[in-house]
Backbone as CSV, one residue per row, in Angstrom:
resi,resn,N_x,N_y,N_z,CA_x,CA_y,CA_z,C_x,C_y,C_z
1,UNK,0.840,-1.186,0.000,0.000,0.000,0.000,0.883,1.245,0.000
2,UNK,0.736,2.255,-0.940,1.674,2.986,-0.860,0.345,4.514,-0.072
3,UNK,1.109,5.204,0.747,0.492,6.096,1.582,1.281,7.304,1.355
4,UNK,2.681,7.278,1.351,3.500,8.970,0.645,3.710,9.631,-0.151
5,UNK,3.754,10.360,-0.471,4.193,11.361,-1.820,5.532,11.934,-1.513
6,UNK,5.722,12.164,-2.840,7.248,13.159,-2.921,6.537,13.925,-3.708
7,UNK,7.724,15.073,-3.830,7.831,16.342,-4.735,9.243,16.437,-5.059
8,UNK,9.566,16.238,-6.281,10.634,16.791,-6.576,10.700,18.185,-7.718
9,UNK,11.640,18.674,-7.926,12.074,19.683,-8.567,13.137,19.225,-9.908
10,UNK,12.430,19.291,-11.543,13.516,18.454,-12.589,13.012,19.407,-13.562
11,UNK,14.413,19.434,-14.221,14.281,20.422,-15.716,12.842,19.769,-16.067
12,UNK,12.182,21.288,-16.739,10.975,20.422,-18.067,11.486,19.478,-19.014
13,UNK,12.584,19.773,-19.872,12.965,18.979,-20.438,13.424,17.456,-20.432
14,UNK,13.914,17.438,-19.408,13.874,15.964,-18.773,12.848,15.424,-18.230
15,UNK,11.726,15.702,-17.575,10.635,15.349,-17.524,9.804,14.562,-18.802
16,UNK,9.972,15.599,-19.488,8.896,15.447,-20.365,9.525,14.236,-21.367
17,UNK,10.642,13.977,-21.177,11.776,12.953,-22.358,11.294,11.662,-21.266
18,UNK,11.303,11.905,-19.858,10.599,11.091,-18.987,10.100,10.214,-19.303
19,UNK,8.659,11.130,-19.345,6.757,11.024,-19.084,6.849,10.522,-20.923
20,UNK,7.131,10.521,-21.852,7.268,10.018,-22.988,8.239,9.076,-23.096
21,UNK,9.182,8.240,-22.855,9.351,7.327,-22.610,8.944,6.006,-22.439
22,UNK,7.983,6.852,-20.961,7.581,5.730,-20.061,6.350,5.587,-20.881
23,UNK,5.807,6.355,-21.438,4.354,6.169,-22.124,4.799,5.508,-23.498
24,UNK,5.517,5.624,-24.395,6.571,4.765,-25.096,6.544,3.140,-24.932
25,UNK,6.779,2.995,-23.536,7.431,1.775,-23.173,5.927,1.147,-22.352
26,UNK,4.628,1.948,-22.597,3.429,1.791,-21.616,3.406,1.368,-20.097
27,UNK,4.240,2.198,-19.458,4.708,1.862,-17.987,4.440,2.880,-17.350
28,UNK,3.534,3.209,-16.232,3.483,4.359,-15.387,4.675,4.936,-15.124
29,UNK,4.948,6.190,-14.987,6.326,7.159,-14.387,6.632,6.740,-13.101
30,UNK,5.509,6.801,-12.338,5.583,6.552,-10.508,6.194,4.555,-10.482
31,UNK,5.570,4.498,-11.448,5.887,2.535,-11.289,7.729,2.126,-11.526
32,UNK,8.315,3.621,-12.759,9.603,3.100,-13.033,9.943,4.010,-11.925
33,UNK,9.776,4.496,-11.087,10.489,5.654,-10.293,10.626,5.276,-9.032
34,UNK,9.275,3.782,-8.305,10.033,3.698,-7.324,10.687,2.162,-7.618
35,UNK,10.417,1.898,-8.906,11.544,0.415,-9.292,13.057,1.031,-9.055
36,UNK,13.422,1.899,-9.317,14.952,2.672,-9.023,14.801,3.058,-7.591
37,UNK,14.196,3.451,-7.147,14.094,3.708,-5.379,14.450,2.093,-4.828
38,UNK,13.589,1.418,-5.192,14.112,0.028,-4.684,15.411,-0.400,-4.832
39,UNK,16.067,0.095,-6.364,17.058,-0.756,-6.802,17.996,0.080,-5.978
40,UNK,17.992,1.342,-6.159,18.960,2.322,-5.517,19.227,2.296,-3.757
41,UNK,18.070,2.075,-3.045,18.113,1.423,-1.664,18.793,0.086,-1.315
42,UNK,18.533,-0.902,-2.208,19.023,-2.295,-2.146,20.447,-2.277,-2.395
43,UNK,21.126,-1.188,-3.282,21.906,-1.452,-3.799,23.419,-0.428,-3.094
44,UNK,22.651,0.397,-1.997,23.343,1.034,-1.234,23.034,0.443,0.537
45,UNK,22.780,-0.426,0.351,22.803,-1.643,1.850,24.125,-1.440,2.714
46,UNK,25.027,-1.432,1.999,26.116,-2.189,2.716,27.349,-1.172,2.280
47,UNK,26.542,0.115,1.956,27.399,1.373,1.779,27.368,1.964,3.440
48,UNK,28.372,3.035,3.377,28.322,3.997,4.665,26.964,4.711,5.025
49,UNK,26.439,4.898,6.165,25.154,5.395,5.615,25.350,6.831,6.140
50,UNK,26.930,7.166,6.021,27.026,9.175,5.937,26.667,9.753,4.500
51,UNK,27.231,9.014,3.697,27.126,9.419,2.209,26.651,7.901,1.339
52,UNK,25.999,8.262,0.584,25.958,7.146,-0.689,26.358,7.402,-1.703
53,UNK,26.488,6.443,-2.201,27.288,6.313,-3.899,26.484,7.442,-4.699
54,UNK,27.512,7.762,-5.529,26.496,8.776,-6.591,26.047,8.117,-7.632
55,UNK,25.384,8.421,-8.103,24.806,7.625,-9.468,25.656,7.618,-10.792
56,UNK,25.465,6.556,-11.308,26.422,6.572,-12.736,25.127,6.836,-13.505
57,UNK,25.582,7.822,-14.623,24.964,8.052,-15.822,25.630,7.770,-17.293
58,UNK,25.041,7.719,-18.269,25.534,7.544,-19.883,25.818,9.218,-19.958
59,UNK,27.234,9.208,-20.687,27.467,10.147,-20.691,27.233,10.854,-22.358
60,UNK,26.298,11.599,-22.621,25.626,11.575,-24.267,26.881,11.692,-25.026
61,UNK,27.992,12.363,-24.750,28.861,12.550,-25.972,30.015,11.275,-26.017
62,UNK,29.909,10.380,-24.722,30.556,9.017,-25.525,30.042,7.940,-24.929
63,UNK,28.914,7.983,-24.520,28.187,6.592,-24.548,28.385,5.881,-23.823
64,UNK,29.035,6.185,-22.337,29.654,5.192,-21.470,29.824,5.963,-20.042
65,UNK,29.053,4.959,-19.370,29.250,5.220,-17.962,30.230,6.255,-17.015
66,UNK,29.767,7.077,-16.213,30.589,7.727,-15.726,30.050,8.632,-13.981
67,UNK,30.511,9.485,-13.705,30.150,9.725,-12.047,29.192,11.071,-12.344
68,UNK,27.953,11.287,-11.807,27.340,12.689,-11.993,28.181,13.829,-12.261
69,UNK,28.374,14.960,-11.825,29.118,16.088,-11.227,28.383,16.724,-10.823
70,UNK,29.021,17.583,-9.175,28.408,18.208,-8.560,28.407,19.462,-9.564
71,UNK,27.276,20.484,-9.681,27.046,21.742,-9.669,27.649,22.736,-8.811
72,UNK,28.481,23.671,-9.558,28.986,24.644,-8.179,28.098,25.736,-8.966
């Protein structure tokens, strides 16, 4: 039973590449969003729990895994 909400804050543009996607792939947004909450919890178990891992993303200009970067 799910009982919480979030709010987050994401470019329009990424949203909307999102919400078309997932409608693409006929999968609710909220359904792939907390499948990564799960995976991302499960998968930081047995990390420090001061900090967690940052996320790896595809990096568009060569196609291969790499570390976010913080924003200054």
């Amino acid at each position: 039973m799910k009982d919480a909400g979030m709010r987050i804050r994401v470019e329009p543009e990424l949203r909307e590449k999102f919400v078309n996607l997932c409608r693409d792939n006929d999968v609710p947004a909220a359904q792939v969003l907390r499948s990564f909450m799960r995976e991302y919890v499960q998968g930081n178990k047995t990390q420090p729990k001061s900090r967690p891992q940052p996320l790896a993303k595809k990096s568009a200009a060569h196609g291969r895994l790499g570390t976010t970067a913080k924003r200054t």
